[in-house]
N, C-alpha and C positions, 0 to 999 in steps of 0.2 A: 704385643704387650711391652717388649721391650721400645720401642717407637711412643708409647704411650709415656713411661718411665722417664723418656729421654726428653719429651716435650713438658712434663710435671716441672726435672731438675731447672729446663731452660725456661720455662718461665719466671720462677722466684730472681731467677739472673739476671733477666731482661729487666724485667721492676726495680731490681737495685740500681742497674746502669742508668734508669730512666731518673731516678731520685739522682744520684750521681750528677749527673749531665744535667739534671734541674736544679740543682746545690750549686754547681758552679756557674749555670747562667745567673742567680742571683747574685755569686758573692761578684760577677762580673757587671752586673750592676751596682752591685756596692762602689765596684773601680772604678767605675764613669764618675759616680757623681762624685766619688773623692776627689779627682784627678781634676774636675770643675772648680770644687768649693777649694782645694788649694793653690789652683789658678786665680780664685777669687780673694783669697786670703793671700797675694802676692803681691810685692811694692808696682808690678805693673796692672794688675789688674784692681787691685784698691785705686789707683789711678784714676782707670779708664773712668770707676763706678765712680768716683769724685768728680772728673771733670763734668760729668755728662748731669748727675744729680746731685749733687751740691749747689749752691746757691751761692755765683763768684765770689759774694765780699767776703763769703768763710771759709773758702776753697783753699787760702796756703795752711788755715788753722787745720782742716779736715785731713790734708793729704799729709801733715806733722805729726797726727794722730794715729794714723791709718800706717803709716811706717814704722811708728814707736812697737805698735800689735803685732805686724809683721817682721820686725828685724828691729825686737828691741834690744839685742846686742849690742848692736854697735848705735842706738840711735837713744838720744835721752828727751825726753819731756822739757821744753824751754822754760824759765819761770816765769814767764809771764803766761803760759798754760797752766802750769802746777800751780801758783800762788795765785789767789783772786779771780782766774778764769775757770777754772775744774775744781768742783770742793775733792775734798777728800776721799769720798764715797765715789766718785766718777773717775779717780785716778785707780784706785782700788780695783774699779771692773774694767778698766782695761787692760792693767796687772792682768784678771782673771783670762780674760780674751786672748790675751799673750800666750796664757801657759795653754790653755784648750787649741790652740792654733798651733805650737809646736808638738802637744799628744796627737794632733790631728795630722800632719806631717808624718809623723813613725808611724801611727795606725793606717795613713795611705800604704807606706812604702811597705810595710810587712802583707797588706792585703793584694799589694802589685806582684809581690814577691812570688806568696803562696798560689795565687791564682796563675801565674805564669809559670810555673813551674808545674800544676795539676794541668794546666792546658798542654804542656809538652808530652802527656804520656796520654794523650786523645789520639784519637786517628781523626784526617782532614773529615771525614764527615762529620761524627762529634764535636769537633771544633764549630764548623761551621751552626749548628743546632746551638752549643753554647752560645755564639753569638747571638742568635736570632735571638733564644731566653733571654740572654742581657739585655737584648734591645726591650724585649717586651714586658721584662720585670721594671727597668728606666722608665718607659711612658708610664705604666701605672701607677709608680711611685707617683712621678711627678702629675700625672692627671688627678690622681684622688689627693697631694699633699694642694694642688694650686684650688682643689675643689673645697676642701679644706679652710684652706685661706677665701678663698673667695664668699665663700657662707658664716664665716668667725673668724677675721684676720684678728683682732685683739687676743682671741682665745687662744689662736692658732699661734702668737707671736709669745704671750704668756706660757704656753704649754715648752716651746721650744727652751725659755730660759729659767721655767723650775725643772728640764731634766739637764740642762748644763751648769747651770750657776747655784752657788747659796741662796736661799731665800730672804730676800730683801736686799740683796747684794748689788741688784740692779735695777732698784724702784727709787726713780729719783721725781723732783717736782717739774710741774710743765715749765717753768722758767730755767732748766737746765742747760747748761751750753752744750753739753753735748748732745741730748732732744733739739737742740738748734743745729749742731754741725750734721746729724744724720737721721731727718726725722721720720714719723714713718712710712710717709711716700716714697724714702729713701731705701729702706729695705723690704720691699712691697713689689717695688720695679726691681731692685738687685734677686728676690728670691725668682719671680716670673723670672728675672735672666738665666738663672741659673739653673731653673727646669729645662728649658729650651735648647742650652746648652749643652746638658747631659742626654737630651734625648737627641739630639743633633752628635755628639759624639759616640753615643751608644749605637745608634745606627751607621754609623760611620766603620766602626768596629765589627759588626755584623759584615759590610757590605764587603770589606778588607779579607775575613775570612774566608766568605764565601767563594771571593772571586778567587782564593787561592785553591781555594778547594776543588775550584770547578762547577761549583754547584749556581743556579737560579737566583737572584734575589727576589723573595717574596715571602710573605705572611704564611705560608701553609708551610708543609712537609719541604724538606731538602729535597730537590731535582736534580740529578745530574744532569 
C-alpha cells in the first residue's frame, strides 16, 4: 500500500518535470531563432542578405537602408533617400523597423538570460532532452511556418506585418523604392534562410549538449 502511495505522489511529479523540460525545450527554441533573426537584423548580416539578393545598381541604396534599421544611432538617412527617393510613409516604416528590432534585441537577451539560467539547475540528462526539444520545436516551427509560406506567401507576408506594424503603416504602391530596394524575392529567400539557419543552430545546440552529457545523438529517448 505504501509502494502504491509512493508511485500515485511520483507520478503527478514526473508529469510536472516532463511539462518543465517541455516549457524550456521550447522557450530554447524560442533562443535559436532569436539569436538567427538578430544575426539577421545585424549591419553584417543585413550585408550578406544585400549583397547576395539585391539587385547591384541599388545595393549601396539597400545596404544605407539596412544600417539606418540596425544602428540608427549612430547612422542617419542621406537626403537624397529622405527627400524625393522615400516618401514619407516608407521613412515612417523604417522608423517602425528600427524600434521592433531594438525590442527584439532586449526580448532575445532576457529569453537568453532566463533559459540559461533554468538550464543551470537541470542535471546533464535534462539538458540534453531540452536540447533535443529545441531542436524538434525549431524544425516544426520552421517546417509548418515555410509550409505556410510556400501555400500563401502574400498571406503569410501580410499576416506577419498586421501582428508587428500599424495598419496601413506599411502598404505602399508597386512603384515604391523601397518594394524596389527589397522586393519580395528578397524576403522569401532571407525567411527560407533563416529557417535553415535556426534549424542548423538548434541542432547544433542539441548536439553540444549531448555530447556533454555523455549521452547518443539521435531522435528517440537520451542513451547513455
Amino acid at each position: 500500500m505504501a509502494q502504491g502511495l509512493s508511485n500515485k505522489v511520483r507520478e503527478p511529479a514526473a508529469f510536472l518535470g516532463f511539462l518543465w523540460r517541455l516549457l524550456l525545450g521550447a522557450l530554447g527554441a524560442l533562443v535559436c531563432v532569436a539569436a538567427v533573426l538578430a544575426f539577421a537584423f545585424s549591419k553584417a548580416g543585413s550585408r550578406i542578405a544585400s549583397f547576395s539578393l539585391v539587385e547591384p545598381i541599388l545595393l549601396n541604396d539597400a545596404n544605407i537602408v539596412a544600417d539606418y534599421v540596425c544602428d540608427g544611432d549612430g547612422v542617419r538617412l542621406p537626403s537624397h533617400l529622405r527627400v524625393g527617393t522615400l516618401s514619407s510613409g516608407e521613412v515612417s516604416h523604417l522608423t517602425d523597423v528600427q524600434q521592433i528590432v531594438v525590442v527584439g534585441r532586449r526580448v532575445s537577451f532576457a529569453l537568453f538570460f532566463i533559459f540559461a539560467i533554468s538550464l543551470g539547475f537541470c542535471s546533464k540528462r535534462s539538458r540534453a532532452w531540452v536540447a533535443r526539444a529545441s531542436f524538434v520545436v525549431s524544425v516544426a516551427f520552421g517546417g509548418g511556418f515555410a509550409a505556410l509560406g510556400c501555400l500563401n506567401w502574400r498571406g503569410s507576408f501580410i499576416l506577419v506585418h498586421l501582428a508587428l506594424f500599424r495598419e496601413g503603416s506599411w502598404q505602399f504602391t508597386s512603384d515604391a523604392y523601397l518594394l524596389q530596394l527589397f522586393p519580395a524575392r528578397f524576403w522569401a529567400l532571407t525567411a527560407l534562410s533563416v529557417i535553415v539557419a535556426e534549424s542548423v543552430v538548434s541542432w547544433s545546440f542539441w548536439r553540444c549538449l549531448s555530447a556533454l552529457a555523455g549521452h547518443r545523438v539521435y531522435l528517440g529517448k537520451v542513451r547513455p
